[in-house]
C-alpha positions as CSV (number, residue, x, y, z in Angstrom):
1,X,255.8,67.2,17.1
2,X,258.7,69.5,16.4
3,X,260.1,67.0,13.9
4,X,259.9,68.4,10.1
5,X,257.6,66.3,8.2
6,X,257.3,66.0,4.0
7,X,253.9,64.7,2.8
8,X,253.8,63.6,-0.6
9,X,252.4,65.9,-3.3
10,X,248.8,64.5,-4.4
11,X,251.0,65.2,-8.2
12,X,253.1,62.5,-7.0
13,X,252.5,59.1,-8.7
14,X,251.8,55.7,-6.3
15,X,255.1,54.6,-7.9
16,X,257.6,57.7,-7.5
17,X,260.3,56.2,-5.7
18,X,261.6,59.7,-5.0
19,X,259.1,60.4,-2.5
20,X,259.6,58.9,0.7
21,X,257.1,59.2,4.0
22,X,258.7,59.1,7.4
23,X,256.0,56.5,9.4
24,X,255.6,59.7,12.1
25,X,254.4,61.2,8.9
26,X,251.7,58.6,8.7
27,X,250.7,58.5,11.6
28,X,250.1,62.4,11.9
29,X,248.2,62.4,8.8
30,X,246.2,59.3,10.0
31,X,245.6,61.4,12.7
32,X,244.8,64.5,11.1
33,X,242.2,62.4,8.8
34,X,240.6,61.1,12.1
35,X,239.8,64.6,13.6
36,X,238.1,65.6,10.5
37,X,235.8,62.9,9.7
38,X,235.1,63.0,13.4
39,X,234.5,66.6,13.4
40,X,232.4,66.2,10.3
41,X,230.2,63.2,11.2
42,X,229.5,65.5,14.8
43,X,228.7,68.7,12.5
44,X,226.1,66.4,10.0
45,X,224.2,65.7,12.7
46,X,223.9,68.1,15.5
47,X,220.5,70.5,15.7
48,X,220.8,74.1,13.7
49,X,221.0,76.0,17.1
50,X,224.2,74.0,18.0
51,X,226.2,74.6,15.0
52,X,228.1,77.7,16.2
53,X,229.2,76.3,19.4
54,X,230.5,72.9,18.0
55,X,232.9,74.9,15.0
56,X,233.6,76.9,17.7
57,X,235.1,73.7,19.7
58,X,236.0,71.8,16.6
59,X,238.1,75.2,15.3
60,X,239.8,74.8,18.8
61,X,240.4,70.7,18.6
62,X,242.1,71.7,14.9
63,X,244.1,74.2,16.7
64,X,245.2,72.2,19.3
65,X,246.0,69.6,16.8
66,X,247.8,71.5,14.9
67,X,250.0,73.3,18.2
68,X,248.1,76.6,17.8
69,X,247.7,78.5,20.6
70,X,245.1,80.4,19.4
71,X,242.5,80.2,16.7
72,X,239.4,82.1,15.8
73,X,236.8,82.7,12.8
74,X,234.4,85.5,11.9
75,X,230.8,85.6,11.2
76,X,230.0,87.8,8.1
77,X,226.8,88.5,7.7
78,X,226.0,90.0,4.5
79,X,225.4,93.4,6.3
80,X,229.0,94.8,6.0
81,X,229.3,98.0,3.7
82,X,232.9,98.9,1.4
């Protein structure tokens, strides 16, 4: 996955013959599109006390995805002062 890969721009129109797509290209963003809409279907319907632990794992299945080798978030809470 060291290969450099060009998406199209969502400006670019069906028929712009400039843009080309290498088929790894595709296939990455196929993918891609598969890890999210897995990750979101698991999200819609997991209990409320289960929600931090699964974006925990689903930030770290993006990660890996994405050849991270680390990835975190933060919890704000409303509390902080400026």
């Amino acid at each position: 996955m060291n290969e450099a890969i060009a998406y199209p721009s969502p400006c670019d129109s069906p028929d712009d013959a400039s843009v080309q797509v290498h088929p790894i290209a595709l296939d990455e963003q196929l993918r891609f599109e598969r890890l999210i809409t897995e990750i979101s279907t698991l999200l819609m319907h997991i209990p409320a006390d289960e929600v931090e632990r699964q974006i925990v794992t689903a930030l770290g299945r993006v990660a890996r995805f994405l050849g991270f080798e680390v990835a975190a978030y933060s919890l704000l809470t409303g509390n902080a002062t400026a």
